[in-house]
N, C-alpha and C positions, 0 to 999 in steps of 0.2 A: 290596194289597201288604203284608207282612210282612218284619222280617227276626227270624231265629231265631237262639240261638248254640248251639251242646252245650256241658254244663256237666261239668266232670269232677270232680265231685264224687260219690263213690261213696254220701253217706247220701241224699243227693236220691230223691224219691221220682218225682219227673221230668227225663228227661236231656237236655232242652232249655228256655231259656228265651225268652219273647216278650220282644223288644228294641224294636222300633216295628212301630207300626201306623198305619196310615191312619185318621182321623174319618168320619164320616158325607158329613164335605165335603169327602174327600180330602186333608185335611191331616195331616202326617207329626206322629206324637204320640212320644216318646220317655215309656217306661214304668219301665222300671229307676229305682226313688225313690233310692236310693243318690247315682244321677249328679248330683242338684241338689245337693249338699252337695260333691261333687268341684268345681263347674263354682263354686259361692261362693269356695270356698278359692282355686282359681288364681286366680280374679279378686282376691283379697285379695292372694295373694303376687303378683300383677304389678300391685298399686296399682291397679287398670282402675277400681272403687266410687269413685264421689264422697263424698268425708267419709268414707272410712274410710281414709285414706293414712297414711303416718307411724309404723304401729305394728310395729314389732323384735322381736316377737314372735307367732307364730301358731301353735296349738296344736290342736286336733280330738280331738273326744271328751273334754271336760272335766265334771268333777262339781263341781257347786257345789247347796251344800244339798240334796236330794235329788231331786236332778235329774242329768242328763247332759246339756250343751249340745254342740251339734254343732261348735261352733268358740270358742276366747276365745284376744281378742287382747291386747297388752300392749305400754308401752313401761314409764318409766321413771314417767312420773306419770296413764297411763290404765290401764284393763281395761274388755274390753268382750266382753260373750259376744253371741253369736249364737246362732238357733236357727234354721236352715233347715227348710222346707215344700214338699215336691216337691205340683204340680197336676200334673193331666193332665185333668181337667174344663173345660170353656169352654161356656158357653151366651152364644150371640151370639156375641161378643167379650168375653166376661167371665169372666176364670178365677175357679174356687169353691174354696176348701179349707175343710173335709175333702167326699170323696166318699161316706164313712159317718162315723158316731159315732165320737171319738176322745177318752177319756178323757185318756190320756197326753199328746198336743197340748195340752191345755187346762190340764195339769198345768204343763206346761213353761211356757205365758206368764205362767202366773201367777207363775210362780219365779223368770222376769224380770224381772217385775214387783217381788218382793223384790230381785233382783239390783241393781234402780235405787235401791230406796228404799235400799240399803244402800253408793251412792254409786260401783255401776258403772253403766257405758254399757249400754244393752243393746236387740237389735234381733230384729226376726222378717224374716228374707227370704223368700218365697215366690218359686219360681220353677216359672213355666208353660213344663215341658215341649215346647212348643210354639208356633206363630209367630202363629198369630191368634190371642192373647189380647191385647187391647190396654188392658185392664183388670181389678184385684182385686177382689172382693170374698170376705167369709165366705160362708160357706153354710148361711143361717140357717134355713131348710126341713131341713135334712141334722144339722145339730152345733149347735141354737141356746146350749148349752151351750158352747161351744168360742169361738161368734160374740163372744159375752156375753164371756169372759175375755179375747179379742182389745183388742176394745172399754175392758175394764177396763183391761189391759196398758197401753193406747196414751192413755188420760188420765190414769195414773200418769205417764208418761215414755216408755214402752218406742219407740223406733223401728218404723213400718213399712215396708216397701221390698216391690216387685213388681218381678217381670221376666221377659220372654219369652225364648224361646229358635228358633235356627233349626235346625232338623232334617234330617238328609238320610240316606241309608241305609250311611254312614261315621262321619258326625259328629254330634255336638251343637255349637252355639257360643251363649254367653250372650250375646245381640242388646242390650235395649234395656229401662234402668228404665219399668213401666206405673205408668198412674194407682190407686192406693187409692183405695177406696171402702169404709167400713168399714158402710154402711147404716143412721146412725143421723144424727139432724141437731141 
């Protein structure tokens, strides 16, 4: 099963787009990368995140040093940018980002990475498209370049955070933070 939507966009070079799709094991994967950076934000402005409550300000699409973060929040004595990670990859139960080579990903944590040393918050949310993933990790066979700046990011300071999603052929719903595992010990 598929669902498809027509796109009415006239420069598209195709005039439908794949919305979900079913896995190899039948589980409903939501594809649209866009959606994971809607579904952080509502969960930001409805407080739903643990530890990210309180902030009176949220913003999408921000530039800090040459970069573009996906979300930064604000109040009066914080800032904290985000950079959202759509998966749609799960081997077992283990969602992987990236699924190819991602220069720009690897760009961005590391700019987080500045973001903290230079006395903001700052976090990577990954969210798995989908309801079996019951666990992160990088994808160090695919982006060990990307894995590697994760890893750096996240003993600077940088926040990680995973979470799955339920899928149905109306909805997405952001379900439930998974375990990180960043594959280094």
């Amino acid at each position: 099963d598929v669902v498809i939507r027509r796109t009415s966009n006239p420069r598209r070079k195709t005039e439908w787009d794949l919305i979900i799709s079913n896995s190899e094991r039948g589980v409903s994967v939501f594809l649209e990368s866009v959606m994971a950076n809607r579904l952080i934000a509502k969960a930001l402005r409805e407080e739903k995140l643990k530890g990210f409550k309180g902030y009176s300000d949220i913003k999408r699409e921000v530039n800090y040093g040459s970069s573009r973060f996906d979300i930064r929040l604000r109040d009066r004595e914080r800032t904290c940018y985000i950079e959202v990670k759509c998966v749609t990859l799960v081997d077992g139960s283990t969602a992987k980002f990236p699924d190819a080579p991602t220069e720009r990903g690897k760009k961005h944590v590391l700019e987080l990475a500045r973001a903290k040393a230079d006395g903001c918050r700052s976090a990577v949310m990954i969210v798995a498209q989908r309801e079996d993933a019951g666990s992160f990790t990088p994808n160090w066979d695919t982006d060990p370049g990307f894995s590697r700046a994760l890893v750096e990011a996240e003993m600077s300071g940088v926040e990680v955070y995973a979470y799955n999603c339920r899928v149905s052929p109306d909805s997405i719903t952001l379900l439930e933070r998974i375990a990180v595992d960043l594959g280094v010990d």
